[in-house]
PALO-694343 format. One record per residue (C-alpha): residue number from 0; residue in one letter; x, y, z. Coordinates in steps of 0.25 Angstrom, whole numbers, padded with zeros to 4 digits. Layout:
BEGIN
{seq:NUM; type:A; px:X; py:Y; pz:Z}
...
# end
This chain:
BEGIN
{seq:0; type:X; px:-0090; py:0070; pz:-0021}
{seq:1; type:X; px:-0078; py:0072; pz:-0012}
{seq:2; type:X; px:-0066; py:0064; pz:-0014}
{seq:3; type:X; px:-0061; py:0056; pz:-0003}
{seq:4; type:X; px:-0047; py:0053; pz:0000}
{seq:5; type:X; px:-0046; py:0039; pz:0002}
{seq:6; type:X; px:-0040; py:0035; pz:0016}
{seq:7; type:X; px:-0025; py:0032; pz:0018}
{seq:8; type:X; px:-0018; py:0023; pz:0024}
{seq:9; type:X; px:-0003; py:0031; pz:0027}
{seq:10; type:X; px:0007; py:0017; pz:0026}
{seq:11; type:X; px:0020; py:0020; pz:0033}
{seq:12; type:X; px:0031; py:0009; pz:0034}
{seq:13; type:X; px:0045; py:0007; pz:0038}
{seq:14; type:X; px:0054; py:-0002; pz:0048}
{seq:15; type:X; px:0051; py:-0001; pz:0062}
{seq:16; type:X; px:0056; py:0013; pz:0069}
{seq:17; type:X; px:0055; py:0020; pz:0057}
{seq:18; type:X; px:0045; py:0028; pz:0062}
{seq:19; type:X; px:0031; py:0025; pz:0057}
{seq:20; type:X; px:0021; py:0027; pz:0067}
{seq:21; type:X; px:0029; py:0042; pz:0069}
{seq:22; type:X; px:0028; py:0045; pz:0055}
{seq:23; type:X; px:0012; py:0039; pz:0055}
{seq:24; type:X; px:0008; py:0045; pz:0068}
{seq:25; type:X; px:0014; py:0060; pz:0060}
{seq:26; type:X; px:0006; py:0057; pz:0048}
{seq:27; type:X; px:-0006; py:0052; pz:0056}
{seq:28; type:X; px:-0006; py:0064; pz:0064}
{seq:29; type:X; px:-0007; py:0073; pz:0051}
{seq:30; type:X; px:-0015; py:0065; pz:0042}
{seq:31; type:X; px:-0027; py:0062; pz:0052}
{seq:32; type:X; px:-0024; py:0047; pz:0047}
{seq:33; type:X; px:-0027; py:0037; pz:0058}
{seq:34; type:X; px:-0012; py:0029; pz:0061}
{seq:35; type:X; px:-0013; py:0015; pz:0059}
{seq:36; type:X; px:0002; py:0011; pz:0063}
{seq:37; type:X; px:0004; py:-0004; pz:0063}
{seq:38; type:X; px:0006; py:-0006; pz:0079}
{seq:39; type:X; px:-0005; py:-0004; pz:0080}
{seq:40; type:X; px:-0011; py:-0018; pz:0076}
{seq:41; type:X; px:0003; py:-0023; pz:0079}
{seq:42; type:X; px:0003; py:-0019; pz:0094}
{seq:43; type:X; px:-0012; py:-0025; pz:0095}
{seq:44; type:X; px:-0007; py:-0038; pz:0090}
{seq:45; type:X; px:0006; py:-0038; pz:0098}
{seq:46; type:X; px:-0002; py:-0037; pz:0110}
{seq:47; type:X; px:-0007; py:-0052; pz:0108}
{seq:48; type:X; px:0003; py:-0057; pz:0097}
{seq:49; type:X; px:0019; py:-0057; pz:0097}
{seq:50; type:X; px:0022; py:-0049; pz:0084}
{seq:51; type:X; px:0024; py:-0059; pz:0072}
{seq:52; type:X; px:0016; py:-0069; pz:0077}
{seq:53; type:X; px:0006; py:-0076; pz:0070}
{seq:54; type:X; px:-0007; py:-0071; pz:0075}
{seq:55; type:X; px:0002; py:-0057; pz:0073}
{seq:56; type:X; px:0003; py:-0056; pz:0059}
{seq:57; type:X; px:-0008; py:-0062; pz:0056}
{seq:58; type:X; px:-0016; py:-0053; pz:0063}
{seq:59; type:X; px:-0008; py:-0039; pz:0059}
{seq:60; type:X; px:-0009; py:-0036; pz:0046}
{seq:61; type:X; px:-0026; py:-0039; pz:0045}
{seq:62; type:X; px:-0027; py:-0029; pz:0055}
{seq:63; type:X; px:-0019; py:-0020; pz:0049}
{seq:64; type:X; px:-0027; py:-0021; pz:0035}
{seq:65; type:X; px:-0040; py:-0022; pz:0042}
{seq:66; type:X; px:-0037; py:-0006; pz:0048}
{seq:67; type:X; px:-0033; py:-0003; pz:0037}
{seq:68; type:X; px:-0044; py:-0005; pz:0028}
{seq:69; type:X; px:-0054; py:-0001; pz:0037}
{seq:70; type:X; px:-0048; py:0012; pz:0037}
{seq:71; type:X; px:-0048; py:0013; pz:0023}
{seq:72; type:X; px:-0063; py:0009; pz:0023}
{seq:73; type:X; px:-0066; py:0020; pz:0035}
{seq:74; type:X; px:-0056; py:0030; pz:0026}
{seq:75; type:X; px:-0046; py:0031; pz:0037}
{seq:76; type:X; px:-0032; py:0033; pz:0032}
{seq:77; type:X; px:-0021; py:0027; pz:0041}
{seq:78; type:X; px:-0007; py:0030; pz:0043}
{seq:79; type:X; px:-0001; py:0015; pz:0042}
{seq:80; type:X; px:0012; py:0011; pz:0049}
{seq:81; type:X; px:0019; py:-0003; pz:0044}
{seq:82; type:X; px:0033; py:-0008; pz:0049}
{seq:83; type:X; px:0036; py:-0020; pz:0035}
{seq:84; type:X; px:0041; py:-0032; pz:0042}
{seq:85; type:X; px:0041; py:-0046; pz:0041}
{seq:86; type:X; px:0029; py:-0052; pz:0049}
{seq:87; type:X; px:0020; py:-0044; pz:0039}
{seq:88; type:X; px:0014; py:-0050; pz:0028}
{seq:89; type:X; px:0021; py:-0047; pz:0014}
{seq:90; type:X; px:0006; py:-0042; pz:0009}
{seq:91; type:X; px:0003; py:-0033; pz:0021}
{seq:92; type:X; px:0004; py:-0020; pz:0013}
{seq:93; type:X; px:-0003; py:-0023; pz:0000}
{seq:94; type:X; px:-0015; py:-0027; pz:0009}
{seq:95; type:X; px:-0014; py:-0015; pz:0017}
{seq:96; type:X; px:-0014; py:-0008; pz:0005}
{seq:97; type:X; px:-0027; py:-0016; pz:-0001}
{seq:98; type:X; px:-0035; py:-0015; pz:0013}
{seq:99; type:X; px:-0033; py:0001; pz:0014}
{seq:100; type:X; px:-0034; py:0005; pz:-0002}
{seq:101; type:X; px:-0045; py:-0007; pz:-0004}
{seq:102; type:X; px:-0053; py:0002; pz:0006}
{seq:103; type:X; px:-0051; py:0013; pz:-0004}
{seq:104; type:X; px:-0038; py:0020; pz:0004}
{seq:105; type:X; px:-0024; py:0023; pz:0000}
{seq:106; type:X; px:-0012; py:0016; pz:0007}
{seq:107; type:X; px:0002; py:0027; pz:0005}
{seq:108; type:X; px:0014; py:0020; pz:0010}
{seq:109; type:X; px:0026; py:0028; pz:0016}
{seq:110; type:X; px:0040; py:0020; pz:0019}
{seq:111; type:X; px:0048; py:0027; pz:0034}
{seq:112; type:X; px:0062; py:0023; pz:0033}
{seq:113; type:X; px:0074; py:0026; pz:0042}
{seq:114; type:X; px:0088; py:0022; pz:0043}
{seq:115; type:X; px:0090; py:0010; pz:0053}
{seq:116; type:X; px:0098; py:0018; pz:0062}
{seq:117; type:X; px:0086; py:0026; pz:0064}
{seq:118; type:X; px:0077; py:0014; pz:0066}
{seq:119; type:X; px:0085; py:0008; pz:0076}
{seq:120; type:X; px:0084; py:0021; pz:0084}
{seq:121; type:X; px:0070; py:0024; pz:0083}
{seq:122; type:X; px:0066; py:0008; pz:0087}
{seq:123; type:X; px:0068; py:0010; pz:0101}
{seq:124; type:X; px:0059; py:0023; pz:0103}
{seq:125; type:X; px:0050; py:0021; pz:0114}
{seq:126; type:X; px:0039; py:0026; pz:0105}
{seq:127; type:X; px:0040; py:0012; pz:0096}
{seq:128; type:X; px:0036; py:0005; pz:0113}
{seq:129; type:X; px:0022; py:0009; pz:0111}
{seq:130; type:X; px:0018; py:0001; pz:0099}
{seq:131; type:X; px:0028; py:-0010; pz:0103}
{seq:132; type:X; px:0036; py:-0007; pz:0091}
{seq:133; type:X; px:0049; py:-0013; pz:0090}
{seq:134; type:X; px:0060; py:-0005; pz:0099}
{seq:135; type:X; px:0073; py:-0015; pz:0098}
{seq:136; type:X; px:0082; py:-0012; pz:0088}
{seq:137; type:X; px:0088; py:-0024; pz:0089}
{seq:138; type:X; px:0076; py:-0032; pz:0085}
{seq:139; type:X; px:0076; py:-0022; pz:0072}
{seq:140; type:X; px:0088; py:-0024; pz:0069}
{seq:141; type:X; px:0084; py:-0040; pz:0070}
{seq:142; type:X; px:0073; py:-0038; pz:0062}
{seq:143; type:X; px:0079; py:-0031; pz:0052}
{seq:144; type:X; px:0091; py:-0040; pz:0051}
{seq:145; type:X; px:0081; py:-0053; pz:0050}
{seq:146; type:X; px:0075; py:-0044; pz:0039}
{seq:147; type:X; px:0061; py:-0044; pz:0047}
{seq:148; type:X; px:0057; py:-0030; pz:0044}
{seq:149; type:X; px:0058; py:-0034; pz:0030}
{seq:150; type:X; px:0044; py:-0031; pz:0020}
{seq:151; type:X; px:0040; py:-0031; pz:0007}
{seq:152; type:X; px:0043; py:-0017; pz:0001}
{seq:153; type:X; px:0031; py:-0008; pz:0005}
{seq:154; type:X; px:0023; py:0000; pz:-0006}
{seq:155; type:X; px:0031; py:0012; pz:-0011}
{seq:156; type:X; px:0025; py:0027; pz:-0010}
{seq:157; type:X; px:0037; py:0034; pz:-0013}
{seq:158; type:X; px:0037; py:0039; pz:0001}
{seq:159; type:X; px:0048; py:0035; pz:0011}
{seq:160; type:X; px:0054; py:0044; pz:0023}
{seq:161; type:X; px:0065; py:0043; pz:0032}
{seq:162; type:X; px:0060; py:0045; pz:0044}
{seq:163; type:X; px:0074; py:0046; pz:0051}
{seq:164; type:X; px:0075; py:0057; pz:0042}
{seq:165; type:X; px:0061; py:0062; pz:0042}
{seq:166; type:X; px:0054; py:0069; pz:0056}
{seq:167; type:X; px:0039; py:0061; pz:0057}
{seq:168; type:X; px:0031; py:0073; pz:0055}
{seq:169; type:X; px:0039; py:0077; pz:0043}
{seq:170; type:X; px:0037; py:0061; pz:0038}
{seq:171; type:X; px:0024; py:0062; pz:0037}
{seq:172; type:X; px:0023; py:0075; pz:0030}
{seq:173; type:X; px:0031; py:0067; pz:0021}
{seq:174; type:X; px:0020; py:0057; pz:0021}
{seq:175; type:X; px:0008; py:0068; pz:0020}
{seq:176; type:X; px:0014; py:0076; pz:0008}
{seq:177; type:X; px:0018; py:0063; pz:-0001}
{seq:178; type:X; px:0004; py:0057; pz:0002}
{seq:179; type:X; px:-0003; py:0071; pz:-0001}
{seq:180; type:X; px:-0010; py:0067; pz:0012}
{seq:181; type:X; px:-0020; py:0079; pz:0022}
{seq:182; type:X; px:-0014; py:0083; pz:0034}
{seq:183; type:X; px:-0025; py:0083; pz:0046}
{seq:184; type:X; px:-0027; py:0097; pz:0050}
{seq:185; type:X; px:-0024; py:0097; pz:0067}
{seq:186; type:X; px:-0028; py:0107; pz:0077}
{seq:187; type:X; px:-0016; py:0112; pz:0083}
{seq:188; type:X; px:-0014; py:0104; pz:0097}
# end
């Protein structure tokens, strides 16, 4: 009998403008994993609710667990994208990790970092207006100041890249060697 490589779920986290839907949509683009980034329920729910509100957060975080472990069930592995801040729950990740690796998957977690400087640069790139991401940097610095884009640590895989010193191809090569993960052979274009 075969043995199958259980599906995995690819959880990258930073601070906002750090560059993890480049990095993901790179690693997705190599791995043939499906890109799960968290606008994507965030920009459905913002459509109808103010971002923090209470049907918000209430909603969010089931909908991002509920993909998840149907993925895991349908052996899908996703490339995950998740911004730690303070109107999400302190349990959020163990429960991500107990809906994908419940279903039989495996959750690897990589940290993107950057110097603020650089954060502050990037926040107003028209690229970050189509998912309605935050493009003020002073409602960054606000938020970091107030402490708001504080988390509980996140999970350590002893792998973290500076992506303002690190190209996002190069990233996630990074990502693919530290994981052992197959590349996705691709016609030329």
């Amino acid at each position: 009998m075969a043995h199958m490589t259980p599906p995995q779920l690819i959880f990258i986290h930073g601070p906002t403008a750090v560059g993890k839907l480049t990095v993901a949509r790179e690693l997705a683009r190599l791995t043939g994993f499906r890109l799960f980034h968290n606008h994507l329920i965030v920009d459905a729910l913002t459509a109808v609710f103010e971002f923090g509100s209470e049907p918000f957060i209430r909603l969010r975080e089931p909908m991002w667990l509920a993909i998840m472990r149907d993925a895991a069930i349908a052996r899908i592995s996703l490339v995950f994208t998740f911004t730690p801040e303070a109107t999400v729950s302190p349990g959020f990740v163990e429960e991500a990790i107990a809906a994908f690796e419940g279903e039989g998957g495996e959750v690897k977690f990589v940290a993107l970092t950057s110097a603020v400087e650089i954060q502050d640069a990037r926040i107003g790139n028209e690229s970050r207006a189509a998912f309605g991401k935050l493009r003020s940097v002073s409602v960054q610095r606000a938020l970091r100041q107030r402490r708001l884009m504080d988390y509980r640590p996140m999970p350590d895989s002893g792998l973290t890249i500076d992506t303002g010193a690190t190209s996002p191809e190069d990233a996630a090569r990074m990502i693919l060697d530290h994981f052992a993960l197959s590349v996705v052979k691709t016609s030329p274009a």
